[in-house]
C-alpha positions in Angstrom: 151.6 8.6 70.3 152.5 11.2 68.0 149.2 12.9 66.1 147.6 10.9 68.2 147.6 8.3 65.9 146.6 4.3 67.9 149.2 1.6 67.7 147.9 -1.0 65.2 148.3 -4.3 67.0 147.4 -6.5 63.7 144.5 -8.8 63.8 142.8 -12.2 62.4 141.0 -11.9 59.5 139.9 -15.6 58.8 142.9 -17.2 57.0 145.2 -14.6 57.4 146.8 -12.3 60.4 147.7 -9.0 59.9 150.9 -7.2 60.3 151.2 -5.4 63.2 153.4 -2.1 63.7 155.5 -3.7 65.8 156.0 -6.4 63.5 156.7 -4.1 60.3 159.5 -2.4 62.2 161.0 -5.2 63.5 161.0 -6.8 59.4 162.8 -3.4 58.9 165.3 -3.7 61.8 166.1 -6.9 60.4 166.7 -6.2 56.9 168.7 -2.9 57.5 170.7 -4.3 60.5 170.9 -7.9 60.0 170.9 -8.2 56.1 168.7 -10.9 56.2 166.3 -11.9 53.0 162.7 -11.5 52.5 163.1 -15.4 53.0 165.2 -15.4 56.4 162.5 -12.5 57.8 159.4 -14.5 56.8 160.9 -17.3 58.4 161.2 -15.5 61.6 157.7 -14.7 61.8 156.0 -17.5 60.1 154.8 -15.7 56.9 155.1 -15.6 53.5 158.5 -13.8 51.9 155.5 -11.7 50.1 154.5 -10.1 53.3 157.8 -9.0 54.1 158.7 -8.3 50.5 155.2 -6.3 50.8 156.3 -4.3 54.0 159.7 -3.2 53.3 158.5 -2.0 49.6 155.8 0.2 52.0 158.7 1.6 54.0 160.5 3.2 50.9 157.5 4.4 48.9 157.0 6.0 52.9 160.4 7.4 53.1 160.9 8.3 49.8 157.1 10.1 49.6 156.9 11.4 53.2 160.5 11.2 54.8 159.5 8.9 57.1 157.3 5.7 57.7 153.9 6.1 60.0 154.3 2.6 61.3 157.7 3.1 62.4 156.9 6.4 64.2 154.3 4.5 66.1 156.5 2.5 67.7 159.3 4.7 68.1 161.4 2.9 65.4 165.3 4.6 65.1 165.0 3.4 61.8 161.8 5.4 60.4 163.3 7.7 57.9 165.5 4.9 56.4 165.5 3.0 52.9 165.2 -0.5 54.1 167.9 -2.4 52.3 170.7 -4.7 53.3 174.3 -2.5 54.2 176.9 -4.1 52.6 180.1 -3.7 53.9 183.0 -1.7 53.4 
């Protein structure tokens, strides 16, 4: 782990489950690589389109304030110095 930071592996807190690291970078993957909606993601996980509206808002103000996102680095994400938004095509 890089500056010995832990992995956060998200937990249950009552009615709600937390995101886990893994789980933010994969929301990322798929909004950068596979275009899909805040819908289409939260479907995929079983969650709310706020929580992945939530996480990939996080990842800019990250990359835009730090140049890279700490939950990405955690897992080794390719994609932790990039603005997560859909590529559109040429």
């Amino acid at each position: 782990m890089k500056y010995g930071e832990s992995l956060y592996e998200g937990e249950y807190r009552g009615t709600f489950r937390t995101v886990s690291d893994k789980e933010h970078a994969e929301m990322i993957r798929l909004c950068v690589e596979e275009g899909l909606s805040f819908e289409k993601i939260a479907e995929h996980f079983s969650r709310s389109s706020r929580t992945s509206h939530t996480h990939i808002r996080k990842q800019n103000r990250a990359v835009e304030r730090n140049g890279f996102c700490s939950a990405c680095r955690r897992v080794s994400s390719e994609l932790e110095s990039e603005i997560a938004q859909k590529k559109t095509s040429d």
